[in-house]
Predicted model as a PDB file, atoms N, CA, C, CB and O in Angstrom, pLDDT in the B-factor column:
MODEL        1                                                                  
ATOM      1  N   UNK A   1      -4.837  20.308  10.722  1.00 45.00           N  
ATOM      2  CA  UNK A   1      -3.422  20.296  10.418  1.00 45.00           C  
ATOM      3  C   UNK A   1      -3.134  19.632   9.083  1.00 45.00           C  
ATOM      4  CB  UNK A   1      -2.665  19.600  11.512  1.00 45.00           C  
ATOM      5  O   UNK A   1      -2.361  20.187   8.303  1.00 45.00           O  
ATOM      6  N   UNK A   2      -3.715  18.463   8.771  1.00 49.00           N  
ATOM      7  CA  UNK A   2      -3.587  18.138   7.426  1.00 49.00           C  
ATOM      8  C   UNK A   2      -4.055  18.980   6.406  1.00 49.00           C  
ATOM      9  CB  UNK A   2      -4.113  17.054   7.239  1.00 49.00           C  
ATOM     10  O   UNK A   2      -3.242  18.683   5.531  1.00 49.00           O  
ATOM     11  N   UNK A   3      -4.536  19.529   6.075  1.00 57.00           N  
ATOM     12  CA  UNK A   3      -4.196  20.536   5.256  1.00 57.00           C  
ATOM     13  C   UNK A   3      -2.897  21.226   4.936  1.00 57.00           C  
ATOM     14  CB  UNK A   3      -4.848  21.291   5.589  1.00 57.00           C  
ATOM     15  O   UNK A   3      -2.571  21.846   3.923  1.00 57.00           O  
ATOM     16  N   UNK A   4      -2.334  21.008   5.879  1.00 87.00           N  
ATOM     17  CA  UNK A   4      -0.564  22.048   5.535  1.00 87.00           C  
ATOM     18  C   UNK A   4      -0.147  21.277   4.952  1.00 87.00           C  
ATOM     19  CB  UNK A   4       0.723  22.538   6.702  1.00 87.00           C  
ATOM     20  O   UNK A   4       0.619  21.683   4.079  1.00 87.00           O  
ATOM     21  N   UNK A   5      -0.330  19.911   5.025  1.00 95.00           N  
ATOM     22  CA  UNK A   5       0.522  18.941   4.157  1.00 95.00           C  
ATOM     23  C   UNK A   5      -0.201  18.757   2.730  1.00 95.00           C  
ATOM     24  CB  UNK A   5       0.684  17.414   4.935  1.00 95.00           C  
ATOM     25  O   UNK A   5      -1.393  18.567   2.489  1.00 95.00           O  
ATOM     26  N   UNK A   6       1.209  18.907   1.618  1.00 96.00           N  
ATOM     27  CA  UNK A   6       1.308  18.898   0.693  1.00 96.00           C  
ATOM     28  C   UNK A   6       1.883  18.006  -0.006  1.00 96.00           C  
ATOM     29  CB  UNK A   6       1.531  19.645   0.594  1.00 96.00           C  
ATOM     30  O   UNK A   6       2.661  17.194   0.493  1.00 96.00           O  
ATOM     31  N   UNK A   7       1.589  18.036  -1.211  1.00 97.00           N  
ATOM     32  CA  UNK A   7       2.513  17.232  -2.309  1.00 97.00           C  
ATOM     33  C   UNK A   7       4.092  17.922  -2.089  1.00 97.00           C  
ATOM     34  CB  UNK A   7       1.845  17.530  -4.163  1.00 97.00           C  
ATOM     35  O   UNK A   7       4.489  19.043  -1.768  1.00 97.00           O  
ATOM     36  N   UNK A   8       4.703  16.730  -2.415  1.00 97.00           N  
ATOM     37  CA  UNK A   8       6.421  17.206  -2.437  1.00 97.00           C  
ATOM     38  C   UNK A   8       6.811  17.695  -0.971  1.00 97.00           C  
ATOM     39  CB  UNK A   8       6.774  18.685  -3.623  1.00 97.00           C  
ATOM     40  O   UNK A   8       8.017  17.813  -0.750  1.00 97.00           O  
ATOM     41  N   UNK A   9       5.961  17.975   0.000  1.00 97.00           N  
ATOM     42  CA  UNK A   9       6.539  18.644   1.461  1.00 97.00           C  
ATOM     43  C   UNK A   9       7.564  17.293   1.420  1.00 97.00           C  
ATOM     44  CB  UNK A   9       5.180  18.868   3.168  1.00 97.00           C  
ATOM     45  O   UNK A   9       7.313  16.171   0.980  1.00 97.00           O  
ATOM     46  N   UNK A  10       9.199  17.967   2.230  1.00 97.00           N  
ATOM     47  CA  UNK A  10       9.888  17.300   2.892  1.00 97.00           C  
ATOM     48  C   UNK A  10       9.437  16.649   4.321  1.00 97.00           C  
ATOM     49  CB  UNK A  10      10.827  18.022   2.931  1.00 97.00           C  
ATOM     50  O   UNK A  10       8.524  17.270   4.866  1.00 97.00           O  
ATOM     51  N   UNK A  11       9.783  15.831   4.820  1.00 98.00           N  
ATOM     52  CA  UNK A  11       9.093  15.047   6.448  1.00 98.00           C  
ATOM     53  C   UNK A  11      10.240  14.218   7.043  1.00 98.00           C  
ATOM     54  CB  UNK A  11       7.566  13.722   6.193  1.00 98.00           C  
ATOM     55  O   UNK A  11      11.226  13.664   6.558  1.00 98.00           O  
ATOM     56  N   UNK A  12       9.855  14.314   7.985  1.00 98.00           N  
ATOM     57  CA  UNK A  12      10.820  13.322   9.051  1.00 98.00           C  
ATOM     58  C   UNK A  12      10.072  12.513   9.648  1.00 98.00           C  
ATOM     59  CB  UNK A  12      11.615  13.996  10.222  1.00 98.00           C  
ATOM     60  O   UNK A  12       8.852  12.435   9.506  1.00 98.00           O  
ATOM     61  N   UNK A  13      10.707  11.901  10.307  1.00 98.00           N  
ATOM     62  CA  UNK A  13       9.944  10.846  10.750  1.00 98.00           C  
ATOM     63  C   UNK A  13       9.655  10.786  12.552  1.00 98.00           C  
ATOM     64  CB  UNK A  13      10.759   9.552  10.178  1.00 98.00           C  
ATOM     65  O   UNK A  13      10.632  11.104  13.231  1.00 98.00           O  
ATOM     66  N   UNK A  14       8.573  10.457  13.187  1.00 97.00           N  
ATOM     67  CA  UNK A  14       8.788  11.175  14.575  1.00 97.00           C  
ATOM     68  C   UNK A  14       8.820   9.781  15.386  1.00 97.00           C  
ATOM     69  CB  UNK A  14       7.428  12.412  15.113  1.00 97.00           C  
ATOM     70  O   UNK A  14       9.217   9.958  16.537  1.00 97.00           O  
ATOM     71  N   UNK A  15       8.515   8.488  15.096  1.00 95.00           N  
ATOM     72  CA  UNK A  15       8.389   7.457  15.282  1.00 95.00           C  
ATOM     73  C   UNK A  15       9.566   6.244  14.824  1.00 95.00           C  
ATOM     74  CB  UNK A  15       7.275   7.432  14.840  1.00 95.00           C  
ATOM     75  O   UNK A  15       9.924   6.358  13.652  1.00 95.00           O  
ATOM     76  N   UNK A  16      10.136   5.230  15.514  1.00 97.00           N  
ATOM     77  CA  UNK A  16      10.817   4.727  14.468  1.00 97.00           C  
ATOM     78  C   UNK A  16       9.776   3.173  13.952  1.00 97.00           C  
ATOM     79  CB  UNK A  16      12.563   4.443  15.075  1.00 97.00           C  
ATOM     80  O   UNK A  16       8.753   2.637  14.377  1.00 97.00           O  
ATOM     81  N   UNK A  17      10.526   2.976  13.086  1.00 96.00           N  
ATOM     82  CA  UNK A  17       9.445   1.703  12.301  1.00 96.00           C  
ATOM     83  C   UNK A  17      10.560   0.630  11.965  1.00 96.00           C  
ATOM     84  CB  UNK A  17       8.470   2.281  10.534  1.00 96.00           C  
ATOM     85  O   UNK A  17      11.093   0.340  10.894  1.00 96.00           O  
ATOM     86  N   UNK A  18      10.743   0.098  13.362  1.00 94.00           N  
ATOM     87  CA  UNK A  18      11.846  -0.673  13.275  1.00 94.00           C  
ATOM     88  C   UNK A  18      11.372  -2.043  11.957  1.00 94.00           C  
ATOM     89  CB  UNK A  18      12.208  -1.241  15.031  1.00 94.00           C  
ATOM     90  O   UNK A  18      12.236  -2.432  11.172  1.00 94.00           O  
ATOM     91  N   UNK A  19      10.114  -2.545  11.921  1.00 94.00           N  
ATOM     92  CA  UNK A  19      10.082  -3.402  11.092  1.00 94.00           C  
ATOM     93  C   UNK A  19      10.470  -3.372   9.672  1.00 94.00           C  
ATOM     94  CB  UNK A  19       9.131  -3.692  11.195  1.00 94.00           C  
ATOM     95  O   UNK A  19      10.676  -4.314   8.907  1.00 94.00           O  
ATOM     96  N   UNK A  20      10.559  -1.431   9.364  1.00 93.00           N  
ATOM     97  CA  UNK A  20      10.914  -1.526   7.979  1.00 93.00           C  
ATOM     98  C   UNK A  20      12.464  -0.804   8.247  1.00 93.00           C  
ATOM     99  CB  UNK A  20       9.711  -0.666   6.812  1.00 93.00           C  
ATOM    100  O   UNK A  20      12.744   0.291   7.760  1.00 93.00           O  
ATOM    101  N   UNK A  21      13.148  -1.371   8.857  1.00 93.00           N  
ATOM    102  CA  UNK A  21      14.638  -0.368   9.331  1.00 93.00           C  
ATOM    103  C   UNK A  21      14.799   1.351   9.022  1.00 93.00           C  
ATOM    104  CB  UNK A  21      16.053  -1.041   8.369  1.00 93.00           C  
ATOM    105  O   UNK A  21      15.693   1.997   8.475  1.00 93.00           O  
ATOM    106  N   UNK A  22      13.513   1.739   9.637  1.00 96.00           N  
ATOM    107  CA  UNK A  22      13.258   3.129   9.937  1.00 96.00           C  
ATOM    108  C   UNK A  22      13.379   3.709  10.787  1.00 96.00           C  
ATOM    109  CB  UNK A  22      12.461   3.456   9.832  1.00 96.00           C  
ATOM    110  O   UNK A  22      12.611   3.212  11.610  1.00 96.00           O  
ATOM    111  N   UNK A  23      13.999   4.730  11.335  1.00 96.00           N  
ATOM    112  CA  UNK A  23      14.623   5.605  12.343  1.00 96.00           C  
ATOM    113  C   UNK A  23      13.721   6.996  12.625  1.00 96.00           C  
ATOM    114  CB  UNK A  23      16.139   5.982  11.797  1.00 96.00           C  
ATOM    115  O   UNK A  23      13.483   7.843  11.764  1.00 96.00           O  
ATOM    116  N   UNK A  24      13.355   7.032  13.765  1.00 97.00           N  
ATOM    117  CA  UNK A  24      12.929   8.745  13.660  1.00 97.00           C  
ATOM    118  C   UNK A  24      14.164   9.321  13.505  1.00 97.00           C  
ATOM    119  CB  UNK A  24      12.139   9.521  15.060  1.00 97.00           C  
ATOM    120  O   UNK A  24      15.312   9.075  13.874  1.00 97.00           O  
ATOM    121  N   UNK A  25      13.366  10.512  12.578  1.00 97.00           N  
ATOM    122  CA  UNK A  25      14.521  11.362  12.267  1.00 97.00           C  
ATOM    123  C   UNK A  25      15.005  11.225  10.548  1.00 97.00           C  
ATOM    124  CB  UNK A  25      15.793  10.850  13.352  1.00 97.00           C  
ATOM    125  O   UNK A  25      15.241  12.098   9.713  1.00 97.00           O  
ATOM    126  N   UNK A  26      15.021   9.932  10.481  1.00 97.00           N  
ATOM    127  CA  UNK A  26      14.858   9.681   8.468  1.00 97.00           C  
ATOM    128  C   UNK A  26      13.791  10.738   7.750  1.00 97.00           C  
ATOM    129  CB  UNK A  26      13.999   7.784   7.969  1.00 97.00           C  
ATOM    130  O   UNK A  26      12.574  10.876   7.873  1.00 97.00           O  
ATOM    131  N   UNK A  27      14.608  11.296   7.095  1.00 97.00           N  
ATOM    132  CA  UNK A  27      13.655  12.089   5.767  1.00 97.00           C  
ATOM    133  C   UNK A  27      13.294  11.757   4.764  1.00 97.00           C  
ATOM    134  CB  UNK A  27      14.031  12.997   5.204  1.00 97.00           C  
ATOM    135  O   UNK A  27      14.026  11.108   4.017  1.00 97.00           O  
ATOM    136  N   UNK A  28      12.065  12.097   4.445  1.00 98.00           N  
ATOM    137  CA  UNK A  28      11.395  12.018   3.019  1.00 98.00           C  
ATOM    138  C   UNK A  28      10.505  12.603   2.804  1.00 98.00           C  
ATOM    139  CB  UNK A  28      10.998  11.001   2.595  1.00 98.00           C  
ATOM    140  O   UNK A  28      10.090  13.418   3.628  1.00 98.00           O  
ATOM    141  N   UNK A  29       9.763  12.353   1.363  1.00 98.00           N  
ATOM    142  CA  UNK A  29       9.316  13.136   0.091  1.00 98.00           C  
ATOM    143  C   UNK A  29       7.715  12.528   0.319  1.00 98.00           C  
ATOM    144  CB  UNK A  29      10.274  12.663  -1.643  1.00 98.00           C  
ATOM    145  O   UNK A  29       7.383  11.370   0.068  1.00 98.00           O  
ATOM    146  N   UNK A  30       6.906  13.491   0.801  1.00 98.00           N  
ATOM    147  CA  UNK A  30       5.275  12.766   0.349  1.00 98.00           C  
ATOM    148  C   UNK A  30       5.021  13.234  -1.487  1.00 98.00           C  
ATOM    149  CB  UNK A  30       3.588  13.779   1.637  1.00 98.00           C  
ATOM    150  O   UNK A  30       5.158  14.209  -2.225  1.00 98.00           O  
ATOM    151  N   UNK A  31       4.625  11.960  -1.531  1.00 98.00           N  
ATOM    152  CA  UNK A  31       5.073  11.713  -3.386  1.00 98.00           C  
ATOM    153  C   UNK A  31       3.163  11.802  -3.575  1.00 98.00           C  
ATOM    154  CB  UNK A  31       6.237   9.410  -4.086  1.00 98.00           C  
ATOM    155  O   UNK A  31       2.538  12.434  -4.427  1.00 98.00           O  
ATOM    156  N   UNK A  32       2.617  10.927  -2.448  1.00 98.00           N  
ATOM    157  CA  UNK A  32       0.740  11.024  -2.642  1.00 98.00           C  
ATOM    158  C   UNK A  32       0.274  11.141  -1.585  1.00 98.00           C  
ATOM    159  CB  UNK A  32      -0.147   9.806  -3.222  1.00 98.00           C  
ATOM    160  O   UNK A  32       0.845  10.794  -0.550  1.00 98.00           O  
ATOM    161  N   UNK A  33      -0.737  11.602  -1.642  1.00 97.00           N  
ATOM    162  CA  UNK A  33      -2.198  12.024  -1.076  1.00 97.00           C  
ATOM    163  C   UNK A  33      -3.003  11.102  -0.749  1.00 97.00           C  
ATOM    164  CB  UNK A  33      -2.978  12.750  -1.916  1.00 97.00           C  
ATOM    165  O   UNK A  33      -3.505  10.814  -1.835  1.00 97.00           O  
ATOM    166  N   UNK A  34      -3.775  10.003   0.522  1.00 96.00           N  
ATOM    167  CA  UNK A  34      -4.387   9.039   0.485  1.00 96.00           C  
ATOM    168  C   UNK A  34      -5.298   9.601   1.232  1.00 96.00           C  
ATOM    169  CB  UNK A  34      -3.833   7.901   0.772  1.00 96.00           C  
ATOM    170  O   UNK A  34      -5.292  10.619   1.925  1.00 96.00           O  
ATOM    171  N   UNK A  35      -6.264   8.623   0.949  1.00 93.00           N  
ATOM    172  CA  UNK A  35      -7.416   8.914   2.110  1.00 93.00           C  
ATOM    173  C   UNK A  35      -8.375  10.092   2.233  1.00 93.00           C  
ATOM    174  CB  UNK A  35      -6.774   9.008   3.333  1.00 93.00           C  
ATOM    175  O   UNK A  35      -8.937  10.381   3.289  1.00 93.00           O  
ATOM    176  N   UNK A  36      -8.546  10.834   0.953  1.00 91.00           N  
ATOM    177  CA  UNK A  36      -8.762  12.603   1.679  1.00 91.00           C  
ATOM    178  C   UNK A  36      -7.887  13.266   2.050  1.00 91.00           C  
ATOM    179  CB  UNK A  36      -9.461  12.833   2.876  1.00 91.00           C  
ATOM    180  O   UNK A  36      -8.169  14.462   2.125  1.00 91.00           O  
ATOM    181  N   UNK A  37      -6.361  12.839   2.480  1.00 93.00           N  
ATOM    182  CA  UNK A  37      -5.974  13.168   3.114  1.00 93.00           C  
ATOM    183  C   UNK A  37      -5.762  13.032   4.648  1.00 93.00           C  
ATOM    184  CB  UNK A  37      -6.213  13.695   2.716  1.00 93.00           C  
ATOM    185  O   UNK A  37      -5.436  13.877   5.482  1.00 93.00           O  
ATOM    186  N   UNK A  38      -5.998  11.943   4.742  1.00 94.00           N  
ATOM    187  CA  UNK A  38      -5.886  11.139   6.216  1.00 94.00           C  
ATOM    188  C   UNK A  38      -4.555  10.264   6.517  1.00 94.00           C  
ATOM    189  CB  UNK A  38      -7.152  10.031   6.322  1.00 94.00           C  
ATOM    190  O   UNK A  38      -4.065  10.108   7.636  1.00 94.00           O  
ATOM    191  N   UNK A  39      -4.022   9.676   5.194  1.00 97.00           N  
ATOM    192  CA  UNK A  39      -2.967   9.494   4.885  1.00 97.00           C  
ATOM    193  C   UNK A  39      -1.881   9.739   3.888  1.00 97.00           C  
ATOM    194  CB  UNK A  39      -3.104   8.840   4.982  1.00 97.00           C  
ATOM    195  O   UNK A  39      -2.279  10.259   2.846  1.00 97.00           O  
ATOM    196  N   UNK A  40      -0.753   9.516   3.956  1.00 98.00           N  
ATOM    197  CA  UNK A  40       0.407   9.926   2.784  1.00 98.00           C  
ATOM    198  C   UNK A  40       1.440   8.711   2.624  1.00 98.00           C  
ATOM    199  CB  UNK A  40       1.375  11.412   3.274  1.00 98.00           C  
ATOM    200  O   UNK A  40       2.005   7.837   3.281  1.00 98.00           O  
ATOM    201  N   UNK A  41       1.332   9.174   1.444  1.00 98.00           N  
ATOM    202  CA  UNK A  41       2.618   8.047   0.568  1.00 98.00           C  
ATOM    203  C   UNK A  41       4.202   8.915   0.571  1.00 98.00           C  
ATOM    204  CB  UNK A  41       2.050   7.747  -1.622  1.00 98.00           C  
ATOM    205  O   UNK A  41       4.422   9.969  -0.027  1.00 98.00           O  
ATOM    206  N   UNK A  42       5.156   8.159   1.393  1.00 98.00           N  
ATOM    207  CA  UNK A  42       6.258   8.835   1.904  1.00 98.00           C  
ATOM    208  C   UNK A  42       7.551   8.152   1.319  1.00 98.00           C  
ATOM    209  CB  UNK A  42       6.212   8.828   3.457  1.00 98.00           C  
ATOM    210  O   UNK A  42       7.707   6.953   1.547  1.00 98.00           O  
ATOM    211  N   UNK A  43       8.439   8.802   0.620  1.00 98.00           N  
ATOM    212  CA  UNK A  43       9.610   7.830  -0.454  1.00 98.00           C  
ATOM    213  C   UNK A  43      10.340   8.153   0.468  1.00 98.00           C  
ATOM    214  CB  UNK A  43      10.200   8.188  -2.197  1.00 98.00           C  
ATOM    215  O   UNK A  43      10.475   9.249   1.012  1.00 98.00           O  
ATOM    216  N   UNK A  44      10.780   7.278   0.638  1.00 97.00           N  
ATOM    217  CA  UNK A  44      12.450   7.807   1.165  1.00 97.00           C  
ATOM    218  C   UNK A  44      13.525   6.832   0.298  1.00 97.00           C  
ATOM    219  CB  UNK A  44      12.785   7.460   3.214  1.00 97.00           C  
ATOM    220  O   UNK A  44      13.481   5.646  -0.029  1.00 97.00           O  
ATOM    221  N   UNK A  45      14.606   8.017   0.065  1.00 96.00           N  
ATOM    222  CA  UNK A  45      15.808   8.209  -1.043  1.00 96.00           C  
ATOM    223  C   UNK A  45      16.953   7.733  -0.719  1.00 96.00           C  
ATOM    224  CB  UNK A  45      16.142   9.542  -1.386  1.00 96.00           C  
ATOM    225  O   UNK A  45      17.143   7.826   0.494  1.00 96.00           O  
ATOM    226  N   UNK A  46      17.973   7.164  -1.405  1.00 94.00           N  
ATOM    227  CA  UNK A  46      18.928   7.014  -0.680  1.00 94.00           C  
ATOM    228  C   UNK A  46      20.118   8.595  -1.225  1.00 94.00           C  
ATOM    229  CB  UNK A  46      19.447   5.267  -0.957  1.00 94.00           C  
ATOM    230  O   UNK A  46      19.706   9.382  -2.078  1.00 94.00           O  
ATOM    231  N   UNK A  47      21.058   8.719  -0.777  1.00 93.00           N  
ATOM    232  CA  UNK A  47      21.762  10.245  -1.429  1.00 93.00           C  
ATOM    233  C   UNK A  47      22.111   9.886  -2.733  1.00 93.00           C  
ATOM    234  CB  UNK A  47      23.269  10.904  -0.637  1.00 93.00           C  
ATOM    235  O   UNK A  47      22.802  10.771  -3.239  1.00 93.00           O  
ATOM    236  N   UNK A  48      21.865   8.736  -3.639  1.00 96.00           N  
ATOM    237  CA  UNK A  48      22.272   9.053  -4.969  1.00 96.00           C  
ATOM    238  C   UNK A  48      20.279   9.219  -5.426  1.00 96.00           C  
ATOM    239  CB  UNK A  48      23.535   7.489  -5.884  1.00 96.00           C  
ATOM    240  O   UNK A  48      20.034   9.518  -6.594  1.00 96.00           O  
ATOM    241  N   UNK A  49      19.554   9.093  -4.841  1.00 93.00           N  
ATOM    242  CA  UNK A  49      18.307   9.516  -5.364  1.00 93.00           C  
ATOM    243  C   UNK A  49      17.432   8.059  -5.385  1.00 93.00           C  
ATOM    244  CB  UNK A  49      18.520  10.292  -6.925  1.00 93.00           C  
ATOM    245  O   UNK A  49      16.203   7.991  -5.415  1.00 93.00           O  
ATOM    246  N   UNK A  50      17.972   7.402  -5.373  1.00 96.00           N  
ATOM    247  CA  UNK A  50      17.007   5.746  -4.971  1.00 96.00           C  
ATOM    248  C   UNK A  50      16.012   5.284  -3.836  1.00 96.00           C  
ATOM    249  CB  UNK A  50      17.984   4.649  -4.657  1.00 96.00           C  
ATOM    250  O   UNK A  50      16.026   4.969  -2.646  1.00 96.00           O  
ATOM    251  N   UNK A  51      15.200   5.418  -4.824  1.00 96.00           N  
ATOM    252  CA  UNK A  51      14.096   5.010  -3.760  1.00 96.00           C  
ATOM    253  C   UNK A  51      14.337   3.795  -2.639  1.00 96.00           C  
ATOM    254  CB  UNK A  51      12.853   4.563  -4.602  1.00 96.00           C  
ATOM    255  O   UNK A  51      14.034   2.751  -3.217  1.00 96.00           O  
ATOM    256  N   UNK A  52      14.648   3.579  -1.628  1.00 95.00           N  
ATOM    257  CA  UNK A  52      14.871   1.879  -0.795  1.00 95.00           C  
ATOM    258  C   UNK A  52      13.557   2.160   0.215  1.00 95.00           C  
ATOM    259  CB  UNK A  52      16.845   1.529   0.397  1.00 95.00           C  
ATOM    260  O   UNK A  52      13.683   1.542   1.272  1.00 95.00           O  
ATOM    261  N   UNK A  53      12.178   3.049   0.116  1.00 96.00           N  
ATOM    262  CA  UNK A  53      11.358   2.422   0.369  1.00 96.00           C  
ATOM    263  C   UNK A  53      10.301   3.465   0.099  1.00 96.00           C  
ATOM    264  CB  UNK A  53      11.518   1.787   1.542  1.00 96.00           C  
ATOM    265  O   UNK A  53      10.638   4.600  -0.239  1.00 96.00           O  
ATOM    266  N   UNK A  54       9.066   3.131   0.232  1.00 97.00           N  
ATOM    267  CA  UNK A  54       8.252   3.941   0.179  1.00 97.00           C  
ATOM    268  C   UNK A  54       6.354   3.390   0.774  1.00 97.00           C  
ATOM    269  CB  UNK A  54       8.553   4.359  -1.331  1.00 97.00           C  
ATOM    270  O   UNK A  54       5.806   2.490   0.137  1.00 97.00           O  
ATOM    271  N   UNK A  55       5.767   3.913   1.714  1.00 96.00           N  
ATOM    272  CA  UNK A  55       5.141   3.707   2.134  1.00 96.00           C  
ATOM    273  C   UNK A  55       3.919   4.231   2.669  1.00 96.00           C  
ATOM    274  CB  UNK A  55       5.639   3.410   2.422  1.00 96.00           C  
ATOM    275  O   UNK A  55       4.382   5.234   3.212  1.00 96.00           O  
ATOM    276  N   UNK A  56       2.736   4.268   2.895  1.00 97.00           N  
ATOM    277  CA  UNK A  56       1.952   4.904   3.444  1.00 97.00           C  
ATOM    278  C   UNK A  56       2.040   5.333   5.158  1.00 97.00           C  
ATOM    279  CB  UNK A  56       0.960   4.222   3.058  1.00 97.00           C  
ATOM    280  O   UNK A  56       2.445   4.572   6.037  1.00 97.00           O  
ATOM    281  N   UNK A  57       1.655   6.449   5.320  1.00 97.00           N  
ATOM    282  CA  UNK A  57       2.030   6.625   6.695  1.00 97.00           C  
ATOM    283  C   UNK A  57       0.852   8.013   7.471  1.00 97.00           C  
ATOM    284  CB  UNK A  57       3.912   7.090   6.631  1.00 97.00           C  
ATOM    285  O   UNK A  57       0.584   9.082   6.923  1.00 97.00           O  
ATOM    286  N   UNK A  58       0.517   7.702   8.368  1.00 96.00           N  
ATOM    287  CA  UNK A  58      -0.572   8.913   8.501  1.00 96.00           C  
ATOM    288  C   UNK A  58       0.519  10.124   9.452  1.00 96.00           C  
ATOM    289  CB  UNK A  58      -2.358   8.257   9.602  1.00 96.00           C  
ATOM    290  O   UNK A  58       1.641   9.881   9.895  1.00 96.00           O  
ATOM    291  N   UNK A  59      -0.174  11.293   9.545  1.00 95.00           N  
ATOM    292  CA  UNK A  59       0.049  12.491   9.849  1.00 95.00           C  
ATOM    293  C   UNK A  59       0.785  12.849  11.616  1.00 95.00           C  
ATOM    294  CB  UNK A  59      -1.392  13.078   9.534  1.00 95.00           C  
ATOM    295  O   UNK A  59       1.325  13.784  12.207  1.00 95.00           O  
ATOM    296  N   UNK A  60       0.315  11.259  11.912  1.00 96.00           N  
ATOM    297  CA  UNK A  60       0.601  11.750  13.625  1.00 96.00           C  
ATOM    298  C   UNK A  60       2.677  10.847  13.528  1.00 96.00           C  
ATOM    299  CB  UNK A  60      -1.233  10.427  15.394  1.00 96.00           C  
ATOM    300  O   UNK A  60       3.473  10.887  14.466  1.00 96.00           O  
ATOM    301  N   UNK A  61       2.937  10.212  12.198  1.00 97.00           N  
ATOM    302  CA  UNK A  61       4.097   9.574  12.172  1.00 97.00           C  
ATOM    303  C   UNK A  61       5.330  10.698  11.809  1.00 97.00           C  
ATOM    304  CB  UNK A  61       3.937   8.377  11.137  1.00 97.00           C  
ATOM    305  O   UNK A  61       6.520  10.785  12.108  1.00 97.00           O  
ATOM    306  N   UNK A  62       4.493  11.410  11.094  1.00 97.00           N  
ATOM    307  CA  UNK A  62       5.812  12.144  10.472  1.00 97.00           C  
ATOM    308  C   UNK A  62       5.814  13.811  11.105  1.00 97.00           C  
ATOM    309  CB  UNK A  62       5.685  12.145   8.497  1.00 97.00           C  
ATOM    310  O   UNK A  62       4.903  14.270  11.794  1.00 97.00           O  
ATOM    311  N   UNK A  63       6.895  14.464  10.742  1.00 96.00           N  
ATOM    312  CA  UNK A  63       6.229  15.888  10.731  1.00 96.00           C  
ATOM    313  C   UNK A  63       7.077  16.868   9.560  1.00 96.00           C  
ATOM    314  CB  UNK A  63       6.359  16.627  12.442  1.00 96.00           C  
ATOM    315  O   UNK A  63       8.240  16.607   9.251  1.00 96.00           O  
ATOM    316  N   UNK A  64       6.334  17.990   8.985  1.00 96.00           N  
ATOM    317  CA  UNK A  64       6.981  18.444   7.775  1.00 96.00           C  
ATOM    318  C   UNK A  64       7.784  19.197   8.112  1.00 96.00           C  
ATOM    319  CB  UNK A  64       6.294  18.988   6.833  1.00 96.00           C  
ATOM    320  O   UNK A  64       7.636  19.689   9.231  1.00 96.00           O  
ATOM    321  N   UNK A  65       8.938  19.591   7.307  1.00 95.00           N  
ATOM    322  CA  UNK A  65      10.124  20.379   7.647  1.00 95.00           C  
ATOM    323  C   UNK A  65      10.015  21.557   6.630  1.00 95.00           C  
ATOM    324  CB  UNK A  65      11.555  19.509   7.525  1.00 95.00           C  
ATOM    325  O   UNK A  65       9.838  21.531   5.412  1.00 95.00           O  
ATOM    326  N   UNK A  66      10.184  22.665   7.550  1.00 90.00           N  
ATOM    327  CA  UNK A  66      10.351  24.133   6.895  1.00 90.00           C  
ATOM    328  C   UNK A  66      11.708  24.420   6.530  1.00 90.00           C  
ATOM    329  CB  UNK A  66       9.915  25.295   7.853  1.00 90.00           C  
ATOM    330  O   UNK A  66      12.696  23.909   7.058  1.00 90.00           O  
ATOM    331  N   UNK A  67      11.709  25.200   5.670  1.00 82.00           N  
ATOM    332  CA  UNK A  67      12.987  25.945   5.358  1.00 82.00           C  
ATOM    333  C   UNK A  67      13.005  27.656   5.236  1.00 82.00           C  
ATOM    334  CB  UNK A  67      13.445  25.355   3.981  1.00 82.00           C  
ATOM    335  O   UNK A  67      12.506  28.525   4.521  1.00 82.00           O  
ATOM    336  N   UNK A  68      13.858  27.555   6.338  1.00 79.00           N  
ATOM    337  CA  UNK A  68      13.480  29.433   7.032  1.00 79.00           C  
ATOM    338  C   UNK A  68      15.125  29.363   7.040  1.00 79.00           C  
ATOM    339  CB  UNK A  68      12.338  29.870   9.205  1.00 79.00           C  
ATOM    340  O   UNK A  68      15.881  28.406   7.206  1.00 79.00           O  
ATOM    341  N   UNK A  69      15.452  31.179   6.720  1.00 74.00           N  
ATOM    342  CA  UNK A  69      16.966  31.796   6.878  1.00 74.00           C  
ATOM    343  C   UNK A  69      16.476  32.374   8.530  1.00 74.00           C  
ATOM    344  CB  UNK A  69      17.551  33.337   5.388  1.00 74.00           C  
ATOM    345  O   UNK A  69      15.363  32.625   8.991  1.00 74.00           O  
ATOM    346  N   UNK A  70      17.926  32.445   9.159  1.00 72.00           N  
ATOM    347  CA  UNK A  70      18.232  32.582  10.303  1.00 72.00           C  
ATOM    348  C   UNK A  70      18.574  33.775  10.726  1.00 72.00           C  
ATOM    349  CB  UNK A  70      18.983  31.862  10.538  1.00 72.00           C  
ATOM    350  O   UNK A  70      19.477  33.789  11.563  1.00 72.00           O  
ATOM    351  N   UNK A  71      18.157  34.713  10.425  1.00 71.00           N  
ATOM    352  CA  UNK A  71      19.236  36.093  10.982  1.00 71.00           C  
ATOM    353  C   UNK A  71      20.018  35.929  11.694  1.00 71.00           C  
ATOM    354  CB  UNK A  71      18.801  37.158  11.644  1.00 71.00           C  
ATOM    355  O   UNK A  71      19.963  35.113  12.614  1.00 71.00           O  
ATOM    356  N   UNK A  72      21.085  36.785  11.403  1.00 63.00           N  
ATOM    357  CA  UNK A  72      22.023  36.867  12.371  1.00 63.00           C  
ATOM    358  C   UNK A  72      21.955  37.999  13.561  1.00 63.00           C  
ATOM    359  CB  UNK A  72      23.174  36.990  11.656  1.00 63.00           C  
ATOM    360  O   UNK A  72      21.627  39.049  13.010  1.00 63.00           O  
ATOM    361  N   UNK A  73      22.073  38.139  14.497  1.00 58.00           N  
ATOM    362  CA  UNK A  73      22.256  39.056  15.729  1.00 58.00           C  
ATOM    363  C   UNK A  73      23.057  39.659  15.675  1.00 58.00           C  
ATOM    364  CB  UNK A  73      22.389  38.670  16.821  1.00 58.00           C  
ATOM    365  O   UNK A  73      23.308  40.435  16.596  1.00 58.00           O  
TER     366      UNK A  73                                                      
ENDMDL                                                                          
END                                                                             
C-alpha cells in the first residue's frame, strides 16, 4: 500500500493525536518521504496557508484522499 502514497497526496488523519491537538479527520499535505517509505512528513495548514504543525507519521495514521466527480443519476 505504501507505494500509492506520494509526494503532495492530500491525507486525513484516522487517529487523533491529542498530544499535538490533532483530531481524526484534520487534513494535510505529505511534504516528505521517510524511511523508504515506511514513514511521512505530514504539514498541516491553517486556511490562510500556515504551517501550525508538521510531523512525521507512518501509513497506518493517516489515509489519502481521492478526488473523483460524482455522476449524477
Amino acid at each position: 500500500m505504501n507505494e500509492t502514497i506520494k509526494l503532495l497526496d492530500v491525507v486525513a488523519l484516522t487517529k487523533d493525536l491529542l498530544e499535538l491537538n490533532l483530531d481524526r479527520g484534520q487534513v494535510g499535505t505529505i511534504v516528505e518521504i521517510l524511511a523508504g517509505g515506511k514513514a511521512f512528513e505530514v504539514e498541516f495548514c491553517d486556511s490562510n496557508g500556515r504551517t501550525y504543525e508538521s510531523l512525521g507519521l507512518q501509513s497506518e495514521q493517516f489515509m489519502v484522499l481521492y478526488f473523483a466527480s460524482v455522476s449524477t443519476v
